[in-house]
C-alpha positions as CSV (number, residue, x, y, z in Angstrom):
1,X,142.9,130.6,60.1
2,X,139.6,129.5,58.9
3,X,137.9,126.0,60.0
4,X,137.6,124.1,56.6
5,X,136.6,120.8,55.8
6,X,134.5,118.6,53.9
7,X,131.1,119.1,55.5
8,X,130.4,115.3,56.8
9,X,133.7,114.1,57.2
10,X,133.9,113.5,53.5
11,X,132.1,113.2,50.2
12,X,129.7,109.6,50.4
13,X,129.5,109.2,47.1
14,X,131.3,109.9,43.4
15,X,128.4,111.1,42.3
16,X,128.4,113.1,45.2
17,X,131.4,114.8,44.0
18,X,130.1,114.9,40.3
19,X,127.0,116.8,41.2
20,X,129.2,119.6,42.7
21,X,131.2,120.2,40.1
22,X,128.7,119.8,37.9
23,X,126.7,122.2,39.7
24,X,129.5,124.5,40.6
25,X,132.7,124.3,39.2
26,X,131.3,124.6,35.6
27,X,130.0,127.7,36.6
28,X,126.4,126.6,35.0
29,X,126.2,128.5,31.6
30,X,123.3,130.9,31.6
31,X,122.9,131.1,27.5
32,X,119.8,128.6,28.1
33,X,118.6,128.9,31.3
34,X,117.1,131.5,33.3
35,X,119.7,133.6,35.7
36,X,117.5,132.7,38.6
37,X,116.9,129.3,37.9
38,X,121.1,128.3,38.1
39,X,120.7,131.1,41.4
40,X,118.1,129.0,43.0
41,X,120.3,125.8,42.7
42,X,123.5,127.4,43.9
43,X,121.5,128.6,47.3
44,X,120.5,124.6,47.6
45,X,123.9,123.5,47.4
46,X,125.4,126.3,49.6
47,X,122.4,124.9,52.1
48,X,124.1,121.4,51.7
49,X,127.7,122.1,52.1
50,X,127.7,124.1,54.8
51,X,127.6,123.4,58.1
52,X,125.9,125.3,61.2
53,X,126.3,125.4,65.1
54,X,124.5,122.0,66.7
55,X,122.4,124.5,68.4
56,X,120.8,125.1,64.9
57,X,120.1,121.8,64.2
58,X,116.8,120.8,62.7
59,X,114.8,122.0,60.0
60,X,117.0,124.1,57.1
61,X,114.9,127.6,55.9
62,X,116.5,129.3,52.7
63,X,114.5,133.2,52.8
64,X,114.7,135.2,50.7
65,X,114.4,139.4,51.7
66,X,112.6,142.1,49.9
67,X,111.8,141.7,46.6
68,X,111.9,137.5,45.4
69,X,113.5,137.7,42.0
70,X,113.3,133.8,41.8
71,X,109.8,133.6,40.8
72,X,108.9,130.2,40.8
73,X,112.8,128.8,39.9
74,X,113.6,128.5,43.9
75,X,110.5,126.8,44.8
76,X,111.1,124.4,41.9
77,X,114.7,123.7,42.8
78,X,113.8,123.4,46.4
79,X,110.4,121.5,46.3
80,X,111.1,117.9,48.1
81,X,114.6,118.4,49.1
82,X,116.6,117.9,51.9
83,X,120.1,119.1,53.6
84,X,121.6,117.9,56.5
85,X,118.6,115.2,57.0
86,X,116.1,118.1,57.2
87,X,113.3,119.4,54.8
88,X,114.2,122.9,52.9
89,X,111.9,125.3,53.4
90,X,111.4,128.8,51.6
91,X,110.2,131.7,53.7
92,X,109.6,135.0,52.3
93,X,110.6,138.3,54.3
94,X,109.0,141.7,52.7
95,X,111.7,144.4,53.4
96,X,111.8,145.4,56.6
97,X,110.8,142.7,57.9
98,X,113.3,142.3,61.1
99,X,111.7,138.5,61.4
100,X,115.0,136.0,60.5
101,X,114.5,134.1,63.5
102,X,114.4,130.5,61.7
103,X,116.4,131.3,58.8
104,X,119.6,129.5,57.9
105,X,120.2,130.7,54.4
106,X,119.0,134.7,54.1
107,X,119.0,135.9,50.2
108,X,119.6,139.6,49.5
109,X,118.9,140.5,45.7
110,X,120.4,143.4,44.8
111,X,117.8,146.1,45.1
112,X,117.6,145.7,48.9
113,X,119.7,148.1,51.3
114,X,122.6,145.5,52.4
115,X,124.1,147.1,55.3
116,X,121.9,147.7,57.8
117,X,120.7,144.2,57.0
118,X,124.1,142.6,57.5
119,X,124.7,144.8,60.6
120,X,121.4,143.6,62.4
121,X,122.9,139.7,61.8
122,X,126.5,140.3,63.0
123,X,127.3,137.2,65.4
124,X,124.1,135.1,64.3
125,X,124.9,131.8,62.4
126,X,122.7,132.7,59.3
127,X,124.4,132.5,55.9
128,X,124.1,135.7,53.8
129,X,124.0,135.4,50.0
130,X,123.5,138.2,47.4
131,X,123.7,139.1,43.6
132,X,125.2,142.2,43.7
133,X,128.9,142.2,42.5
134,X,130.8,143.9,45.9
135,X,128.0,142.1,48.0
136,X,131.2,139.8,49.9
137,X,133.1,142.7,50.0
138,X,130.5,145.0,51.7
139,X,130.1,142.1,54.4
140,X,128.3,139.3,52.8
141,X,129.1,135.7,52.7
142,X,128.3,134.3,49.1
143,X,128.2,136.7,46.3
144,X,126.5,135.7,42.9
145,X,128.1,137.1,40.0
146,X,127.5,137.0,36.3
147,X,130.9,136.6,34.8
148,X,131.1,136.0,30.8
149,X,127.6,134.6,30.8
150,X,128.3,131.6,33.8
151,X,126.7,132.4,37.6
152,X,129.9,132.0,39.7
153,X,131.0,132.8,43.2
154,X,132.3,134.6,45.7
155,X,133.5,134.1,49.4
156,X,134.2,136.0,52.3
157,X,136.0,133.8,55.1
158,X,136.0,135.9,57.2
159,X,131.9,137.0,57.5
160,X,131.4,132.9,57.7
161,X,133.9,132.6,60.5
162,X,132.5,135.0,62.3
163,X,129.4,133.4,62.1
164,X,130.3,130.5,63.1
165,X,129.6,128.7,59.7
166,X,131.8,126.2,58.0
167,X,131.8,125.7,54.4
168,X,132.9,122.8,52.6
169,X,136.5,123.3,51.4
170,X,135.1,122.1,47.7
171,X,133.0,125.1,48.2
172,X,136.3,127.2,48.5
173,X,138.2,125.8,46.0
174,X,135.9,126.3,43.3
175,X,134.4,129.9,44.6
176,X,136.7,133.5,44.8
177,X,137.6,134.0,47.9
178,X,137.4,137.8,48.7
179,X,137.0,140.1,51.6
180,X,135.5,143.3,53.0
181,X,136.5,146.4,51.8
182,X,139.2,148.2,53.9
């Protein structure tokens, strides 16, 4: 069983709900925008509906590891915004850099080495998102897919569980929900 819910008890506001879907659940056509530029705002809206322990409370850091493939798209869609009442902040991590402490949201691009990175955050309440296409299956949380020109999503349940995350079940209903690879 997985802990699902509306993160907040429930949506505030319709337009609440119309920026999700908008945002989500259209999938976000890529014909006229930059890839990373619809990538950036999924990671802000995975940041916003999802929830971490209380012992995480306070500010919200989206990182990014290895190579930043966002340019300046994630600092655009993240300049001034808030989640859970708390200022987003970016933090790049050159590979190999062991330093997550502080990160709530840790993005993998595809060119980095995924497993030993996932291993090293087995049991810690950071949420793992990646572009490559088995990245949920291999043991991450959100992947990012190009699928018929759209940026859509993936979900592994059970890598958030174990973190001790809970996503919003909009989040679920309008992403894949896959696992890991037997």
């Amino acid at each position: 069983m997985y802990a699902l819910r509306t993160v907040g008890g429930s949506m505030k506001t319709a337009a609440g709900v119309l920026l999700l879907l908008a945002i989500l659940w259209c999938g976000v056509m890529v014909g006229g925008s930059p890839e990373y530029s619809v990538k950036a705002a999924y990671l802000y809206n995975f940041a916003k509906f999802t929830e971490w322990p209380p012992e995480q409370s306070g500010s919200l850091t989206v990182c990014v590891y290895g190579r930043d493939p966002f340019g300046g798209f994630l600092d655009d869609a993240l300049r001034g915004k808030q989640a859970h009442g708390a200022t987003v902040f970016i933090k790049r991590l050159p590979r190999g850099d062991e330093q997550v402490d502080g990160c709530q949201v840790l993005f993998l691009g595809s060119a980095a080495r995924i497993e030993p990175v996932l291993s090293r955050l087995q049991g810690r309440s950071i949420l793992t998102v990646g572009d490559s296409r088995d990245f949920s299956e291999r043991g991450g949380m959100i992947a990012l897919v190009m699928e018929n020109g759209s940026v859509r999503f993936e979900l592994n349940l059970a890598a958030i569980a174990a973190a001790r995350l809970q996503v919003s079940s909009r989040l679920v209903e309008l992403g894949h929900v896959v696992g890991p690879k037997k």
